[in-house]
C-alpha positions in Angstrom: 239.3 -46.9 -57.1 241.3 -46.2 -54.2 242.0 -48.8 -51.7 244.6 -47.1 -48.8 247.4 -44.5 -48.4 250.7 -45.6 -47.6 252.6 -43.5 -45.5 256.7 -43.7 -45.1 258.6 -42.0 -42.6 262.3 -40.4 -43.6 264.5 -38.4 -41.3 266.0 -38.4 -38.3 266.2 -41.7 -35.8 262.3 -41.9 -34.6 261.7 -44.4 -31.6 260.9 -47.8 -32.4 257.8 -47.6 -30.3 254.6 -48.3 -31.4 253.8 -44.5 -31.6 257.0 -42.7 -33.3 259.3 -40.5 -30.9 261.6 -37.6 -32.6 263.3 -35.1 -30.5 261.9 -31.4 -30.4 262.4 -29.4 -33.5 263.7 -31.6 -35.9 262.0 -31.7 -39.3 261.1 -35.1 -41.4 260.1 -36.1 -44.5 257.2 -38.5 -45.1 256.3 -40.3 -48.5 252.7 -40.7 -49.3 251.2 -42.9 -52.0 248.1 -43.7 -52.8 247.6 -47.3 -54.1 244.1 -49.5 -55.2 242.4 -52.4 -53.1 245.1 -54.8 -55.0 248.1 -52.1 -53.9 249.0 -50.9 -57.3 249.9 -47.0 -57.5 247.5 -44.9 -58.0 246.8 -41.2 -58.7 244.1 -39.6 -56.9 241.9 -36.9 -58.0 242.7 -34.9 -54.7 245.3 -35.2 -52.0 245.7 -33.0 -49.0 246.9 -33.4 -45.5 247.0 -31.4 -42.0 248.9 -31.9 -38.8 246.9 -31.6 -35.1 248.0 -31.1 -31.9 246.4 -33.9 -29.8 247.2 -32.6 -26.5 245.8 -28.8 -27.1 242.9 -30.4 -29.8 243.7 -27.8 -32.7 245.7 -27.2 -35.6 249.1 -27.2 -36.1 249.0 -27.0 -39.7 245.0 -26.4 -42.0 244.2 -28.5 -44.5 246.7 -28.1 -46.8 246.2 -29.5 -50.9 249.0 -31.5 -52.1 249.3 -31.8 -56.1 248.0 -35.5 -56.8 250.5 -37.8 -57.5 251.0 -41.9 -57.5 254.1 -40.6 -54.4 254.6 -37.3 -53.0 256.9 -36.4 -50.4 255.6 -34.4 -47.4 258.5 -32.4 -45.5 256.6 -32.1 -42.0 259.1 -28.7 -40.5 261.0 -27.9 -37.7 258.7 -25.3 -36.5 255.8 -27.3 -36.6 257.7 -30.2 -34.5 258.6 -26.9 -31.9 257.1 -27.6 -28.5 254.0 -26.0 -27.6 252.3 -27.1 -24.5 254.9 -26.7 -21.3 254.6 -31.2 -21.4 257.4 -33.1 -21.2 256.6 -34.7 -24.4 253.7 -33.8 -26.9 251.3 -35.8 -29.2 250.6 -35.0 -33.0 248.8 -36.2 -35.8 249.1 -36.5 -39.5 245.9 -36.5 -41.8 246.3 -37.4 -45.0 243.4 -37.7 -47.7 243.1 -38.7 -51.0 240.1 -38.6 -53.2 238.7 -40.1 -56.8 235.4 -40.8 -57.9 234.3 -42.9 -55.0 235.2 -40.4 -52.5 237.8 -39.8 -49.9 239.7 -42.1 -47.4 241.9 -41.2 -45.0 245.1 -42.3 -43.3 246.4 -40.9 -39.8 250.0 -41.1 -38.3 250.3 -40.6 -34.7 253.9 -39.3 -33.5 255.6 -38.3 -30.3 258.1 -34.7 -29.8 260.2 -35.3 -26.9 261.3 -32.5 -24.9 264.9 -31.2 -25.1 265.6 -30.3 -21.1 266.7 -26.4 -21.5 265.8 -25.7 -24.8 263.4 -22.9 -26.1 
């Protein structure tokens, strides 16, 4: 039985605010795992994850199936980071679902993309 997804953020320096802050463009890597109630690994049935653009309400990135593992690494891409919305900063969101025999349960990461003054 699945208890929660643990989500680890690897890159470049992100803000130490409570929402993370990276600069426009730059790509990152995040580590998911799934783990039981009592925190020990786990491998779910399903895993699959999308990034939304909070400011605009859409898409960035469908659902997107992962292959289930106990950890698997998530490189969230340049492109999707680009700016998209003429703001001085932008809001996304990573989903990320895992399922078994109980069902799914979900785990969001809210981030920041600062803009780079005069770049396109």
């Amino acid at each position: 039985m699945l208890g929660r997804i643990d989500i680890q953020l690897l890159g470049p320096p992100i803000g130490e605010a409570l929402t993370p802050r990276i600069r426009e463009g730059e790509a990152f890597r995040v580590t998911v795992r799934a783990l039981t109630a009592d925190l020990a690994a786990a491998t779910p049935s399903e895993m699959r994850y999308r990034i939304d653009d909070l400011d605009q309400g859409n898409a960035v990135l469908d659902w997107t199936t992962l292959s289930p593992a106990t950890s698997v690494n998530v490189i969230i891409t340049a492109a999707q980071n680009a700016m998209r919305n003429n703001l001085c900063a932008e809001r996304r969101q990573l989903v990320f679902e895992a399922s078994d025999s109980d069902g799914p349960i979900r785990k969001t990461l809210d981030y920041d993309i600062a803009d780079l003054q005069g770049v396109e």
